[in-house]
N, C-alpha and C positions, 0 to 999 in steps of 0.2 A: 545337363548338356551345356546350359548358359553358362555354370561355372567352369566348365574343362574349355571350352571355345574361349572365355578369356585368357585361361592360361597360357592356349596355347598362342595366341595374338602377344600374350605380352612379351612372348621370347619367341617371336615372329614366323610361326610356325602353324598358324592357323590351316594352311594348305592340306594339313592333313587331315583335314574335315571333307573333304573338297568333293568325296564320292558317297560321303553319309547315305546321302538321298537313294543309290541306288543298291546298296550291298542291304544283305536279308537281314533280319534280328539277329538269328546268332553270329554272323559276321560281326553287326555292329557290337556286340558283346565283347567278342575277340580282340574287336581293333580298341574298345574303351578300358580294357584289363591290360592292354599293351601297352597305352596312354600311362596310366594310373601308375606302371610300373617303372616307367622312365620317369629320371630327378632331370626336369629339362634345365632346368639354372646349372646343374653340374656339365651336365650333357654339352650345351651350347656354349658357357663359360670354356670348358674345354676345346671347344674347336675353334674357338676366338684366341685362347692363346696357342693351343700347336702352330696355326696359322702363323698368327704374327711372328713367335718362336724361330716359323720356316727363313719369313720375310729377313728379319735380322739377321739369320744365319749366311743367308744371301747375299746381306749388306756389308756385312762382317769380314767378306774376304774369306784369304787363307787363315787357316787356325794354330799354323804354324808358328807364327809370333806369342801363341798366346800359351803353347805347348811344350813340354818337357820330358826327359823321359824318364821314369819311375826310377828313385833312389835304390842304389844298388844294396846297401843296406835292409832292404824289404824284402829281399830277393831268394829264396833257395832254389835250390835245382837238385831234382833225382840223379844228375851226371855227376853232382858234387858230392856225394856222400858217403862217408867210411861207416862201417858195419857197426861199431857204438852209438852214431850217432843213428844213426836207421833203427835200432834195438830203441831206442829211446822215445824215438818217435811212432814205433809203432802199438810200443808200450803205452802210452798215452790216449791209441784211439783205443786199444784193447780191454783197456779200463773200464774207458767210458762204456764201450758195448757191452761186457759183464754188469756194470751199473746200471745197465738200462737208460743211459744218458745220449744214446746216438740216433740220428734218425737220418735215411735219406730221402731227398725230394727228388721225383721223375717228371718231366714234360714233358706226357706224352698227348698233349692233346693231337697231333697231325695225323689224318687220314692219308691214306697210300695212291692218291688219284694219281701222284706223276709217276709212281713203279704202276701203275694198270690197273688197280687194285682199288676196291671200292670198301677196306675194313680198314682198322688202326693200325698204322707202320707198325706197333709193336709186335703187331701178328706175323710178319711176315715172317718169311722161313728164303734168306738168298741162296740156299742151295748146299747148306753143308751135310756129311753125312748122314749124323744124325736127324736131321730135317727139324734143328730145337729152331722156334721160331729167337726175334731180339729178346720179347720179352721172358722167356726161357732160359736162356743164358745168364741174362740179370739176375734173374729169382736165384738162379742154381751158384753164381758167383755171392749172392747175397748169403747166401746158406753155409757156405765153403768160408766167408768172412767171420761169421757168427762162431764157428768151429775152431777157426782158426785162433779165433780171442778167448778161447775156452780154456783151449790147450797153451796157450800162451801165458796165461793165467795163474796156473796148477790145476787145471782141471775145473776151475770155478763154473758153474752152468752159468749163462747167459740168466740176469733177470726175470726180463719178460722179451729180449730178443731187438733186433733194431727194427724199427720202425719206419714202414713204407709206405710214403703218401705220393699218390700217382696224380697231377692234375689233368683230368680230361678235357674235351671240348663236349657241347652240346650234342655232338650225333658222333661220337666213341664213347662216351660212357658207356652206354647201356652194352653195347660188343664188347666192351673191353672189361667188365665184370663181368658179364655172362661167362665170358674167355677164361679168364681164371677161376669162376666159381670150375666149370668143365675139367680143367686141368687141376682142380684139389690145389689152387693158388703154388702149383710145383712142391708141395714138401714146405712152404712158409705155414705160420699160424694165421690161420683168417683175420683176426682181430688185428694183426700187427699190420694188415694191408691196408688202407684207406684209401677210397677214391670219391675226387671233388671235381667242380666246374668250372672249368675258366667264362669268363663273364664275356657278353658280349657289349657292345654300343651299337647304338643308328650309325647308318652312313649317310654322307652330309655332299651335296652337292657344294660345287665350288663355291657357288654364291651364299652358302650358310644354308641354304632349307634341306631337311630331316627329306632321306628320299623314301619311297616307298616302292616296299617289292611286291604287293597286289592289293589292291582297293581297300583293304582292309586287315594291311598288315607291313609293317616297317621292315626297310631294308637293313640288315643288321649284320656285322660282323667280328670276328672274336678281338678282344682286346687288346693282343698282344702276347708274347710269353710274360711282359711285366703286369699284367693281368692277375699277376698269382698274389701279389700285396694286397690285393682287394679280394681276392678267394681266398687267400688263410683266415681273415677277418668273418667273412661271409657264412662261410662253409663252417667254420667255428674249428677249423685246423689249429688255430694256433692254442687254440684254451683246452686243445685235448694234446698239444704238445704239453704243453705247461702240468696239467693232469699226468701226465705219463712220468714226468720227469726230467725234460728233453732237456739237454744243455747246447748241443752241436751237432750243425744238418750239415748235409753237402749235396749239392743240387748238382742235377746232371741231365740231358736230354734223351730221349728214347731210340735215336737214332745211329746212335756211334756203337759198332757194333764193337770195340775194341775198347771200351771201358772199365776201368776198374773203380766200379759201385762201391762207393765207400771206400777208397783206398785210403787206408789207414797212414799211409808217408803223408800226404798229404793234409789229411786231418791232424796228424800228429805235430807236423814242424806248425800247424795255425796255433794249435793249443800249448804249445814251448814254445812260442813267439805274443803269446796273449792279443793273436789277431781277432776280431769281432767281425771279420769280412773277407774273405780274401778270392782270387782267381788261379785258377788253375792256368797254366797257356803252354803252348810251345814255341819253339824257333820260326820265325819266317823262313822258307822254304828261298822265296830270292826278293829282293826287294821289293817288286809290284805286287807281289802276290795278292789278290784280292778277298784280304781277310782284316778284320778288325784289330788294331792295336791297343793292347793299354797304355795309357799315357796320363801326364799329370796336365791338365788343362785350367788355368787361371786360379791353379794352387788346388785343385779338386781332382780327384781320380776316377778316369772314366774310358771306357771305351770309344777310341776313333776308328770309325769308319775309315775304309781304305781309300773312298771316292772323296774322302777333304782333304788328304793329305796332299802336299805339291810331290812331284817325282824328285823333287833334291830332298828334301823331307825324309822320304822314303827311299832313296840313297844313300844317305848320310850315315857313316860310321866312325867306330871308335877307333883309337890308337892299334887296338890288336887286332884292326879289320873286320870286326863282328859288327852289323846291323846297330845305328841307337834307337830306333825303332824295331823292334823286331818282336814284343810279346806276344803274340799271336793270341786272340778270344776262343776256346772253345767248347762258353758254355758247362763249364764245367765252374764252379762254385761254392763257399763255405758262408759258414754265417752262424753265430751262436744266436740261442734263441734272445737273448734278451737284443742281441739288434732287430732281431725282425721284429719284435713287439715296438721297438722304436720308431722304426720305417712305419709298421702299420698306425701308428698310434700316433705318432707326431707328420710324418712326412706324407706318406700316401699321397693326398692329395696335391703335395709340392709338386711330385711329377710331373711335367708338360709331355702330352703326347708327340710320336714321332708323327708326321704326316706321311699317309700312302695313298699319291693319284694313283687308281685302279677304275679299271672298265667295269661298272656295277650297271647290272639291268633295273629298270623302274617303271615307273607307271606315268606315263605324260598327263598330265590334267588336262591340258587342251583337248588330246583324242579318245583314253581311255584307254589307250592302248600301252601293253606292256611294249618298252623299247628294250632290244638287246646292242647297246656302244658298239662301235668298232675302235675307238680312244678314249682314251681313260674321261672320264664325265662326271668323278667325284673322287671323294675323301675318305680312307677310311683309318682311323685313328688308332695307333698301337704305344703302349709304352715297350721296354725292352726291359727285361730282367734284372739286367745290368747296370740302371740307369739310377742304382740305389747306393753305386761306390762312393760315390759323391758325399755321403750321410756317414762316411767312417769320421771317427774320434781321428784327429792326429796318433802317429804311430801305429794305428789298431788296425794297419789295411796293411794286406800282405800279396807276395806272387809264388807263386811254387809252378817252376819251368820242368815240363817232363819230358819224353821223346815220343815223338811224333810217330813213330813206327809201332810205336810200342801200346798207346794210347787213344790213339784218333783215326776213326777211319768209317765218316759219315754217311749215310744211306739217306742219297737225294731221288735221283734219279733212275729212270729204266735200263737195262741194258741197253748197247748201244750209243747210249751217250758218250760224253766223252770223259766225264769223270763220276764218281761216288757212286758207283752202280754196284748191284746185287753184285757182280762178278768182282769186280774190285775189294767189294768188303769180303766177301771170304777169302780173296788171297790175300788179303792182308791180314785175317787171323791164321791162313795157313803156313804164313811166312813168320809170326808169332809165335806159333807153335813151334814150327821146325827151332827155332832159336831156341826155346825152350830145353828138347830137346837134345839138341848140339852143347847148351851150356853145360848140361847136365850129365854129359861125359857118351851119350847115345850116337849112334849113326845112323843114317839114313841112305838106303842104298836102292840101285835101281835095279833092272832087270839081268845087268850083266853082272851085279853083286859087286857095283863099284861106288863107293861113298861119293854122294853128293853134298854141295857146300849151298849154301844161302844165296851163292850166284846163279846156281842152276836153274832158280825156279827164276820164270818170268813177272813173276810178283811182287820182288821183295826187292827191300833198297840194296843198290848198289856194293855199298860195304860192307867186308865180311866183318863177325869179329875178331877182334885180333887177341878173341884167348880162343880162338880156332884153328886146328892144323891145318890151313887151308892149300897148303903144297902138296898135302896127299891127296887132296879131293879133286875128285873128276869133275871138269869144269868144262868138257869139251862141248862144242854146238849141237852134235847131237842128242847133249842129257836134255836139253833143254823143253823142260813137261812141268804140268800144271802139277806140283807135290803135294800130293794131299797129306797133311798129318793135323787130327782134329783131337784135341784131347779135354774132356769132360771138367766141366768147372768144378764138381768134386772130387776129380784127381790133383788140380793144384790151380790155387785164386792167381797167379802170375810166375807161374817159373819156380815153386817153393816145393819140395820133397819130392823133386822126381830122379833124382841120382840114384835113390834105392830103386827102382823101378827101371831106369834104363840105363846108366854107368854100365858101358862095356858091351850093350847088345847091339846087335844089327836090324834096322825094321826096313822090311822093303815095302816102297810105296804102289800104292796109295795105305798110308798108316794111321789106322783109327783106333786109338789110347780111349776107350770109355772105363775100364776096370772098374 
């Protein structure tokens, strides 16, 4: 005890001795394994620099002087592409997955407290036909991928299959294995799944001391989503990519329910560009929009916040009117394995945390009593995912721009609110679908057997497309109904072989494609 009481004195922490006297034996066991298990020179060195980090940032101004926007050069877009070069690049990740060289990564540690919900977002089901919950869809789009590079191929079997590492938090793991052991992990191979743990740290009162959340136990919370550089390491992730094979991951979050897992355009133009990093993004939606930018800051690439940017900043456009800020972040990510053995191996520790004043309940020394804040009363320390662009080689960092309609369509919130709700994400995969679809030579008609367009539904963006006849469709105010048209991740990974299937037929809604 005399040797942990000076530890903790010497990196001024001693308070957390402060109830010894009164918690029972195996209390004091708990809180002395909890001790023993925190690196406090990491722990406190880190909140010494996020801090000052903050302090600087603060001092620093706008970061507009110091900011650029990403060379065009870097740059692909899904809008720009002719069917050779699409063949080329999909050819590339098709390879890889046959090879057994592809892996993707999921973040799914967040629990569902703000949809009502007390299990892992991935579980949730917002309400489409089939009632397939996120994670269901993923697995089932995963599957439909694997299939797809098979047949792409000549027939070649997939290796041993791509490779699916889920990172959890502390109280979804155990639900979210169970979940898929339950569900026979959807049709994947058990082996190809892996699930790890995002790490936590103390929470740190303003003043620097470690707070506690009951007499004989530290107040703690998750690291961050950049938390995962330290759990590939931990969790021995990255030595069983390396065992497997693994040359190229593509990271993605558990939340967007309009992802394409592993999409092969993307992985393919990183891998014919010889990127070691790259972002996924889309268009800013309007200038303010309140989303993260990629941008080149003091000759480094990294993600800015929308809240540092000035409004002329974020106004500011090219000669042809398009946004020079406009990459949109979302989370979505590439990275061959020998960068992340870099990151983990050289840089890791580089990272400075982000700081988050947050209202954290504690334990007052003075009365004993647990306090619950009404205003934020501490620190709690997160890096970002993202916060590893910076570590690209020159030339080795790339952007691949997709459409937002097509791609991104996040589950934050309950219904009711006013954006990213259960209700939103399914019509934005219903409005997906129909496109699908309509591309594919199919009609969709209502109840008086009169084809409807992509206007009709209240769901879906504004603009038709323009390889649709959209002069014959019925567009009047009374079609206007929620279109259901839901079609099964293996009937088609995005829009690919459904002409044999609907060229030339009529489907009246509500239209559910499982086949």
């Amino acid at each position: 005890m005399d040797e942990l009481r000076q530890k903790l004195e010497k990196h001024g922490q001693g308070h957390l001795l402060d109830f010894w006297d009164e918690i029972t034996e195996d209390q004091k066991e708990t809180l002395k394994a909890e001790l023993d298990n925190v690196d406090l020179e990491y722990t406190t060195q880190s909140f010494e620099r996020c801090t000052q980090a903050a302090e600087d940032k603060a001092n620093a101004g706008k970061v507009d002087d110091r900011m650029e926007p990403v060379p065009i050069d870097i740059c692909g877009s899904v809008s720009n592409l002719d069917p050779e070069t699409k063949k080329t690049y999909e050819k590339n990740t098709f390879e890889a997955i046959v090879k057994g060289q592809y892996a993707v990564l999921l973040l799914a540690g967040g629990q569902g407290t703000r949809l009502g919900v007390c299990y892992p977002k991935g579980m949730y089901d917002v309400g489409l036909p089939s009632n397939k919950t996120l994670f269901q869809l993923q697995a089932e789009r995963l599957l439909k991928l694997q299939t797809l590079a098979s047949e792409a191929m000549g027939g070649q079997q997939c290796k041993s299959g791509i490779a699916w590492y889920i990172m959890t938090s502390k109280t979804t793991i155990e639900p979210t294995r169970n979940f898929f052991e339950k569900k026979d992990y959807f049709g994947l191979k058990k082996e190809n799944v892996r699930f790890f743990e995002q790490g936590t740290l103390p929470c740190f009162s303003f003043a620097g001391k470690i707070l506690m959340d009951s007499k004989y136990q530290l107040a703690r919370a998750p690291d961050g989503n950049g938390g995962l550089y330290r759990a590939l390491k931990n969790d021995g992730i990255l030595e069983d990519m390396k065992n497997r094979g693994i040359e190229y991951v593509q990271l993605y979050c558990v939340d967007n329910i309009l992802v394409k897992i592993g999409d092969p355009l993307f992985t393919g133009y990183c891998i014919e560009k010889g990127a070691e990093c790259a972002n996924k993004v889309v268009p800013k939606g309007f200038p303010t929009e309140a989303v993260g930018i990629t941008a080149v800051v003091d000759g480094k690439y990294q993600v800015v916040e929308y809240s540092e940017i000035t409004k002329e900043s974020a106004e500011k456009r090219n000669p042809d009117g398009s946004l020079t800020y406009s990459a949109a972040n979302i989370c979505i990510h590439y990275f061959t394995r020998k960068f992340l053995d870099r990151v983990v191996g050289e840089h890791e520790r580089d990272l400075i945390h982000h700081v988050a004043k947050k209202k954290i309940p504690y334990m007052d020394s003075a009365t004993g009593l647990r306090v619950t804040p009404e205003r934020p009363n501490g620190i709690k320390m997160e890096k970002f995912v993202f916060d590893v662009f910076q570590f690209a080689e020159d030339k080795s960092f790339a952007i691949w721009e997709c459409i937002r309609e097509e791609e991104f369509a996040p589950l934050k919130n309950a219904n009711g609110a006013s954006d990213f709700t259960p209700m939103h994400c399914r019509k934005a995969l219903f409005a997906l679908h129909q496109k699908y679809v309509m591309k594919a030579g199919g009609y969709l008609v209502n109840d008086l057997d009169r084809k409807l367009s992509l206007l009709d539904s209240p769901a879906t963006p504004k603009e038709v497309n323009n390889n649709l006849d959209s002069d014959e469709m019925f567009k009047g105010e009374e079609s206007k109904v929620e279109i259901i048209c839901e079609i099964a991740p293996s009937v088609t990974y995005a829009g690919e072989g459904l002409e044999k299937l609907v060229k030339g037929q009529r489907f009246r809604i509500p239209c559910n494609l499982p086949l």
